[in-house]
VOGU-3710 file (C-alpha; in Angstrom, 3 decimals, decimal comma):
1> xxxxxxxxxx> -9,388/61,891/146,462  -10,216/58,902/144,419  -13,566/60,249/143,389  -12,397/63,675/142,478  -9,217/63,434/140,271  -12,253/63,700/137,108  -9,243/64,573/134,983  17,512/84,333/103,622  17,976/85,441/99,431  20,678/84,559/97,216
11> xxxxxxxxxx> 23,787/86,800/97,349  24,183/88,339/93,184  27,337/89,067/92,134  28,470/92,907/91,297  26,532/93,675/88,157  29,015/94,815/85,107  27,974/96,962/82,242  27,661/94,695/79,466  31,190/95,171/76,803  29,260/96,439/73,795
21> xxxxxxxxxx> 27,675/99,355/75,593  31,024/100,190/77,745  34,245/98,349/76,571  33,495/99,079/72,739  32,585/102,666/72,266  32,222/103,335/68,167  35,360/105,476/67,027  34,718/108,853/65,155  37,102/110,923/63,151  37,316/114,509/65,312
31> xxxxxxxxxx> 35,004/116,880/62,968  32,288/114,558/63,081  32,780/114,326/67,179  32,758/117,999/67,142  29,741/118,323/64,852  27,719/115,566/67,062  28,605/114,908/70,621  29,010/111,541/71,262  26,122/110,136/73,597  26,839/107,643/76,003
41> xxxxxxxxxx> 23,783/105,397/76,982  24,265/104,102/80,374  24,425/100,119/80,779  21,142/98,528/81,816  21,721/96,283/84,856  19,444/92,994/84,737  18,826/91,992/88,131  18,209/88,120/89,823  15,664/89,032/92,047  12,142/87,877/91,273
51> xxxxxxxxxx> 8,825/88,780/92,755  8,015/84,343/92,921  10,725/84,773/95,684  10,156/83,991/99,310  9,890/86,353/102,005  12,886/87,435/103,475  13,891/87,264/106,899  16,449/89,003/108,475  19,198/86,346/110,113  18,168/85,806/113,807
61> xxxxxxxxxx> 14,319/86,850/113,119  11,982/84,352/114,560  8,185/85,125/113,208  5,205/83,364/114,654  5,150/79,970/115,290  1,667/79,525/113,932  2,720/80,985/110,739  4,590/77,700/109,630  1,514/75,392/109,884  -0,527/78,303/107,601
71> xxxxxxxxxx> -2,676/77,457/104,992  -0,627/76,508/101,886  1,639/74,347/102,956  2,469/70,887/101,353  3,631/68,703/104,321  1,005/68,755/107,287  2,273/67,648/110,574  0,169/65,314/113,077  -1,547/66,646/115,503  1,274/64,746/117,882
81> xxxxxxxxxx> 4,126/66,375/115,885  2,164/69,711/115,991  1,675/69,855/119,338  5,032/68,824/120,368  6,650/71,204/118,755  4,008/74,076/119,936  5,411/73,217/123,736  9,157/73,251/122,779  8,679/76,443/120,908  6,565/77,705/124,626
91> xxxxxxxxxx> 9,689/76,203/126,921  12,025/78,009/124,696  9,778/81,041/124,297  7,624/81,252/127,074  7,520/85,156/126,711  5,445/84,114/123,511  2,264/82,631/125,151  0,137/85,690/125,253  0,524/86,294/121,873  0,355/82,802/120,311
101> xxxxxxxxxx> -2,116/80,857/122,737  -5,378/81,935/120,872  -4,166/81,099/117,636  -2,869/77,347/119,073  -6,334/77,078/120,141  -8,216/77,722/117,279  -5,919/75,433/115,847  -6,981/72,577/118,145  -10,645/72,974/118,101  -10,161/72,212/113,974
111> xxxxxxxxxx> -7,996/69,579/114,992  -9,442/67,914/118,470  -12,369/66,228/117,054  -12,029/62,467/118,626  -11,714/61,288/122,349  -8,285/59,519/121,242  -7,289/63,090/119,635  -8,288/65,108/123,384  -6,351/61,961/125,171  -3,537/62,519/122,964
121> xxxxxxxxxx> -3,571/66,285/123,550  -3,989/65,672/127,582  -1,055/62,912/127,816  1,397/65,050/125,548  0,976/68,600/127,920  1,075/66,215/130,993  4,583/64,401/129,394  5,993/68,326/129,217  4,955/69,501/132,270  6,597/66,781/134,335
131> xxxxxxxxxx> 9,564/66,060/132,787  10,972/69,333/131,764  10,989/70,889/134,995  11,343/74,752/133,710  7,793/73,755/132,034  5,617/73,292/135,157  4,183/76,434/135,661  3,653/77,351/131,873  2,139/73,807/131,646  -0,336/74,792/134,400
141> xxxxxxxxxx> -1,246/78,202/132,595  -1,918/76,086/129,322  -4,177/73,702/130,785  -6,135/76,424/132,532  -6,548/78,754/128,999  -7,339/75,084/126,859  -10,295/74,124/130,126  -11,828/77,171/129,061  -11,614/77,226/124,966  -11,517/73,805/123,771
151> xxxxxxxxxx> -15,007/73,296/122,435  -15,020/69,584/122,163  -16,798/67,795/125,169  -17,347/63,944/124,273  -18,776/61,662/126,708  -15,657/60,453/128,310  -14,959/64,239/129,953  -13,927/67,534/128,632  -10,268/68,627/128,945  -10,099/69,643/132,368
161> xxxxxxxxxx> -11,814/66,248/133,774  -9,091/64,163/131,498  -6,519/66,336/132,890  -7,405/65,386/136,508  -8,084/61,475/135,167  -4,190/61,568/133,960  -3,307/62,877/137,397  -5,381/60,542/139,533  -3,311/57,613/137,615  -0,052/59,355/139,278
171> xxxxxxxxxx> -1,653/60,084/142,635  -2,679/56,703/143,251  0,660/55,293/143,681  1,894/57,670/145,590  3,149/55,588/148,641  5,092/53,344/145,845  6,539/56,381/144,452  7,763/58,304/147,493  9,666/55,005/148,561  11,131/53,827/145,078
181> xxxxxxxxxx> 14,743/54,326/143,465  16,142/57,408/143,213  14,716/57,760/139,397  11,123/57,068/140,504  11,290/59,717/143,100  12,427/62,313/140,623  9,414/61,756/138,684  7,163/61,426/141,035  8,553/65,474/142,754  7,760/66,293/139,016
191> xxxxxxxxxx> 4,298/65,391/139,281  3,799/66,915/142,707  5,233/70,104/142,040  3,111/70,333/138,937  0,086/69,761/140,561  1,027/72,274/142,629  1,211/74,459/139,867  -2,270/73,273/138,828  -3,934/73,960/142,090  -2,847/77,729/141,356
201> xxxxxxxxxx> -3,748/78,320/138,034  -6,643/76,026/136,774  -9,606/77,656/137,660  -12,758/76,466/138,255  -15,999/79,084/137,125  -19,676/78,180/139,111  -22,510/79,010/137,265  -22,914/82,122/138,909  -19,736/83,279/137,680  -17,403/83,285/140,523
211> xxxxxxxxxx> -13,826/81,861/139,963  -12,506/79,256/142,022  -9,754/76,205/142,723  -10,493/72,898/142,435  -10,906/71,581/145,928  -9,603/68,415/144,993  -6,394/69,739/143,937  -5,788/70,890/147,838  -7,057/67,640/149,099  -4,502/65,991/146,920
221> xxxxxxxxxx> -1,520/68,252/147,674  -2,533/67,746/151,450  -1,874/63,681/151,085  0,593/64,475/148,630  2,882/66,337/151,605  1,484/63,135/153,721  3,527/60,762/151,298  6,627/63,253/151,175  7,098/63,576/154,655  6,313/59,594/155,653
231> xxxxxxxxxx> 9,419/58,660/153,943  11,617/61,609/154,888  14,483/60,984/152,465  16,184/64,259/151,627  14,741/64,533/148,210  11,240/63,958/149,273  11,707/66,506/152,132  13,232/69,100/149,679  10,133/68,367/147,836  7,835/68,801/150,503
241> xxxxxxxxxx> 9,745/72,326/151,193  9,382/73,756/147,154  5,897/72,801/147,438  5,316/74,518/150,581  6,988/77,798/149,852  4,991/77,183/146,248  1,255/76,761/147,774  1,803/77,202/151,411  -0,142/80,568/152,034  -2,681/79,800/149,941
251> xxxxxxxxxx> -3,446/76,009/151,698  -3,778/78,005/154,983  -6,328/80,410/153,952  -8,215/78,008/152,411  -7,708/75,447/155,497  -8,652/78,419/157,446  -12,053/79,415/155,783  -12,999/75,255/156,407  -11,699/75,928/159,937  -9,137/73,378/159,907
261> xxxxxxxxxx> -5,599/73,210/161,394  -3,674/71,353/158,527  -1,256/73,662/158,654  -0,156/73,676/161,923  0,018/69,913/161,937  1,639/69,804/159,026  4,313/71,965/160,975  4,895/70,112/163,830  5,329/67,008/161,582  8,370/69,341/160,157
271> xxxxxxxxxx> 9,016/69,906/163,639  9,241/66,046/164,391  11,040/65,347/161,170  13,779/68,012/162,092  14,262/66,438/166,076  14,323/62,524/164,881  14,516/62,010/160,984  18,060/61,200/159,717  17,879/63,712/156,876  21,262/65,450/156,216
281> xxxxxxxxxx> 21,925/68,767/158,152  21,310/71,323/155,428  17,926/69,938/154,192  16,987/70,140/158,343  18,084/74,045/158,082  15,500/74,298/154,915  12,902/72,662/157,175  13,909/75,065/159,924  13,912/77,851/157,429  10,451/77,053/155,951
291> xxxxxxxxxx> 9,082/76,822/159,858  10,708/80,664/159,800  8,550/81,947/156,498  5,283/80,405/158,050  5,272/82,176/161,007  6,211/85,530/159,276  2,433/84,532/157,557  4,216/83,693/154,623  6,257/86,779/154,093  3,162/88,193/153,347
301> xxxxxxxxxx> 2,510/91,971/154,559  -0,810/93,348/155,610  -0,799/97,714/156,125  -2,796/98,446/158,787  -6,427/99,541/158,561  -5,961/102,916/160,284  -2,794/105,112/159,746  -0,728/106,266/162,814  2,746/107,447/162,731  5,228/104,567/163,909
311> xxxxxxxxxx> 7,148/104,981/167,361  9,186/103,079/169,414  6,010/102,251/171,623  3,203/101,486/168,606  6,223/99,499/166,168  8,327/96,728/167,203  9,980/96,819/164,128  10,730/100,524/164,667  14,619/100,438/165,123  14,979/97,616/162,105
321> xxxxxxxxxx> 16,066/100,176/159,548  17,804/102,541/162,025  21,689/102,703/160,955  24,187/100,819/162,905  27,033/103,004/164,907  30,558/101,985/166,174  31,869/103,014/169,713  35,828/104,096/169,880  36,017/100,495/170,818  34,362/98,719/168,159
331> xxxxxxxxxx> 31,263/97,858/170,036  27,979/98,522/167,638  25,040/100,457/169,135  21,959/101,759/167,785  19,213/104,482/168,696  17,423/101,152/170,455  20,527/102,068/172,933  19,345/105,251/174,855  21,956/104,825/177,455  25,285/104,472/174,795
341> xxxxxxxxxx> 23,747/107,126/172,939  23,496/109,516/176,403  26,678/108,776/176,935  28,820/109,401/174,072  26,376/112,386/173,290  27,738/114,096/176,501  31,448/113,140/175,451  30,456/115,029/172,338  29,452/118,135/174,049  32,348/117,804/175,993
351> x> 35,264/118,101/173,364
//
């Protein structure tokens, strides 16, 4: 594992005519008003507004976040303060990452120029992802899009391999971590339910094209579980249990393809933990629960390869959706109950 982890405008008040063109009209004797019709010039309004002004917004309008740091601007942020404020404006609006990623990474590859500037970038998304626990997932989808379009690559490791550094540092203290105060735990679940998220997203592309996950992501998560379930504390083991449901299926294939049996020892350890740990009774009905989904392959379904019309004899399941019917004395049967259904058929006929 050791070896791997390379890681708005201004309100104007009503405009008035001015007096001399409204208040004051000149007074005429009557022939000359008959001779010449008095003309009335309408009052010329002077408005406020100027074209210098700045854009208006409407209240509530949010435009691009990129568009405050444009060109133009007298105060610069750091790239820290930039950054920072990038991932609060993603945890708040994380509906706005398709549109706004490419821009925040053209941004970077101006700004990332240094090793200290890439460290600074790595440590930051790491800081977010594990300790704002709604952030996890779009963390993991962040790192993946800035492994493939940050351009800078100095000597000490690109993005990706400084991502997996920063984790390494976390991962080797695991044993410490599963077995510390209550606060240490918490941030240690953050970690390992991040790098679950990481083992789903960041991809890994081989020089003949092909997509896949970094290997040493599932070797981690694999110890990781180790840790979780060798100190079987309720936290740890709800822990263990989100990470599960989060990765589970996808462990097992790829356990499967290596033709190992993780899996299955990981579930009789759950088994074990469930018969002898001293965990409280509802986080041994999550184990229980979790033992449930794995054997229902995940709650994964695979259609059959050939069609064939579904009967009581080719479908087990066949009855599942068949309603539910009440006898005159409030005992439920079902079509799975030929001889109920004979019977109060014939009482029907017989009426």
């Amino acid at each position: 594992m050791s070896e791997g982890f390379d890681r708005a405008p201004e309100q104007t008040k009503p405009l008035r005519a001015p007096p001399s063109s409204q208040d004051k009209i000149p007074q005429q004797n009557s022939e000359s008003a008959m001779a010449k019709p008095q003309v009335v010039v309408a009052p010329v309004l002077m408005s406020k507004l100027s074209v210098n002004a700045p854009e208006f917004y409407p209240s509530g309008y949010s435009s691009n976040y990129t568009e405050s740091y444009e060109d133009g601007c007298e105060d610069y942020p750091t790239l820290s303060e930039y950054v920072q404020d990038f991932l609060n404006h993603l945890t708040e609006q994380p509906g706005s990452f398709e549109t706004e990623i490419e821009q925040f990474a053209e941004t970077l590859n101006g700004w990332v120029t240094t090793d200290d500037a890439l460290q600074e970038l790595v440590e930051l998304i790491y800081q977010q992802a594990t300790s704002i626990p709604n952030f996890s997932y779009m963390g993991a989808r962040l790192c993946n899009y800035l492994s493939h379009h940050l351009t800078i690559s100095p000597q000490s490791g690109n993005f990706r391999q400084l991502l997996l550094q920063r984790c390494r540092t976390e991962y080797e203290v695991k044993d410490q971590a599963a077995k510390g105060d209550e606060v240490t735990r918490k941030r240690f679940h953050a970690f390992v339910l991040f790098l679950g998220e990481l083992y789903l997203n960041l991809e890994i592309k081989g020089t003949n094209g092909q997509v896949t996950r970094a290997d040493i992501l599932q070797v981690g998560l694999r110890e990781l579980l180790n840790a979780l379930f060798s100190n079987p504390m309720d936290d740890n083991l709800i822990c263990a249990v989100k990470l599960l449901k989060l990765t589970g299926s996808v462990l097992e294939d790829a356990w499967k393809e290596k033709g190992k049996m993780d899996m299955e020892e990981i579930i009789q350890r759950i088994e074990n933990v469930v018969l002898d740990a001293n965990c409280s009774r509802d986080v041994k009905q999550m184990l229980l629960k979790l033992v449930e989904l794995r054997s229902s392959n995940w709650g994964r379904v695979h259609a059959t390869s050939t069609y064939r019309e579904a009967t009581p004899e080719n479908d087990p399941n066949y009855f599942m959706n068949e309603p539910t019917f009440y006898t005159s004395d409030g005992v439920p049967f079902t079509a799975a109950d030929p001889d109920t259904w004979m019977i109060l058929m014939m009482r029907w006929t017989q009426r």
